[in-house]
Every structure is written in C-alpha cells, then in structure tokens.
C-alpha positions in Angstrom: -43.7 -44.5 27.2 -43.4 -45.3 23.5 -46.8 -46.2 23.6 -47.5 -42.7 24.9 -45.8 -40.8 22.7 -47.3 -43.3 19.3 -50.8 -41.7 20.4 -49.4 -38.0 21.4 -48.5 -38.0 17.3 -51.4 -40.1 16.0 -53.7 -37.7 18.2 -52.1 -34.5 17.6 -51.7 -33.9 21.5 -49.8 -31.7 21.9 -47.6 -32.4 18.9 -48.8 -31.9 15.0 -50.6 -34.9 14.1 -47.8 -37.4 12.8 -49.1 -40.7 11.6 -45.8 -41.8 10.5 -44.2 -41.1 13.6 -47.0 -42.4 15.6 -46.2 -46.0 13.8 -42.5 -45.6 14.3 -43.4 -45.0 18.4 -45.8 -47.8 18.1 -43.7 -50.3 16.2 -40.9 -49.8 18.7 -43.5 -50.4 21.7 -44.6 -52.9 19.6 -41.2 -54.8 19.8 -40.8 -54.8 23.6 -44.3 -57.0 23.3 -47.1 -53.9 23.8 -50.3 -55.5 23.0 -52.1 -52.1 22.9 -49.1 -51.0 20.0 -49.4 -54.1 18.2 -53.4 -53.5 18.1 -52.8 -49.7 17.0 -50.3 -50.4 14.8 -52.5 -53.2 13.4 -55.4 -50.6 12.3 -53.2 -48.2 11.3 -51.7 -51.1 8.7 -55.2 -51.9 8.1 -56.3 -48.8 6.8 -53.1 -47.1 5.9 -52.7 -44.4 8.2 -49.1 -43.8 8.2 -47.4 -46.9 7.0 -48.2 -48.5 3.3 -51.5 -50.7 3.5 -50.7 -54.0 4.2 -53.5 -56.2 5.5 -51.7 -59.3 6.0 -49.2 -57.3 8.4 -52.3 -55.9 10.0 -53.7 -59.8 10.6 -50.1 -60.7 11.8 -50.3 -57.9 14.5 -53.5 -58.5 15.0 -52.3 -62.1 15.9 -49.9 -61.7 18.2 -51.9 -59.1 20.3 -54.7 -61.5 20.6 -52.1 -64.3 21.5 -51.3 -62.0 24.6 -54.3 -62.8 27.4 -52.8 -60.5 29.5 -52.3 -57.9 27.3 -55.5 -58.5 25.6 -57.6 -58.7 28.8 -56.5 -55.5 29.7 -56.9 -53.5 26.2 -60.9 -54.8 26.0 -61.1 -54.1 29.8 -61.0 -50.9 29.3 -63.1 -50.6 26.4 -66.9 -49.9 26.4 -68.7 -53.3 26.9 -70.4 -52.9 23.6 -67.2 -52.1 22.0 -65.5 -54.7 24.1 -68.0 -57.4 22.4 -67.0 -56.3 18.8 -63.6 -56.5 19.3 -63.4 -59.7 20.9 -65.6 -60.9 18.2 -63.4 -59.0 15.4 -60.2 -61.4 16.6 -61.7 -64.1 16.9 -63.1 -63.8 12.9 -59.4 -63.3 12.4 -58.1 -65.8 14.2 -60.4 -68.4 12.3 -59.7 -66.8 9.2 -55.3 -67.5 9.8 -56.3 -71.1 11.4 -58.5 -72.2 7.8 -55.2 -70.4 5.5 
C-alpha cells in the first residue's frame, strides 16, 4: 500500500504530482523490505527527484534491492525483456563497482 501511494504522488494519479511525498511513501515501503521502493527510491536519489542528490544512497538502495532475489526476480519480471536486460546489467555494473571500493 505505501508502495501504491509513493507512485499515485510521483505519477500525479490522482493526486498533484508530489515527489517529495512520493519518497516519504517509498522510503517507508522501503523499510518493511519493498524491493520495487528501494529501486524507486534509488533513481529518485540518483537523479534528485524529490530527496537531495545523493549517489552513494542511490548505490546503497540499489544494493539491497538487488540482494533481494525474490524481490528482484519479480521487479525485472515484469519489465519489458529488453528493459529487463538493461537493468539486470545496470546492477550488476553496480554491484562490481561496491565489491572493487
């Protein structure tokens, strides 16, 4: 449900478009070990969409969603296979990039 309501205020549906609220939802979602959250919340961090830029938060979320095979399985799953592919290959770069720190 927090989920839910992160991408209701990220997306605007329904709702103005909130990207601070959306992190609060998806940080709390987040918390109770969402890996979808922790993968939104990670981009949003990335780029700076409603929380300060912080790259090395984003890697840290990024992380522990990838740590997740469940979780992770099912967020690519339902991603486009050529999508899918660039993702998978995107966490891996990251993982090898926190192993070699």
């Amino acid at each position: 449900a927090q989920r839910y309501a992160g991408d209701l205020c990220f997306h605007g549906k329904g709702v103005s478009v909130n990207r601070e609220e959306a992190a609060r939802w998806y940080e709390e979602a987040a918390q109770q070990g969402d890996t979808r959250a922790r993968f939104n919340l990670a981009l949003m961090s990335w780029r700076g969409l409603g929380v300060p830029r912080d790259r090395m938060q984003a890697l840290r979320l990024a992380r522990l969603a990838a740590l997740d095979p469940v979780g992770y399985r099912e967020l690519v799953g339902r991603l486009p296979r050529r999508l899918a592919i660039g993702v998978s290959l995107a966490v891996v770069a990251v993982l090898v990039a926190l192993l070699l720190r």
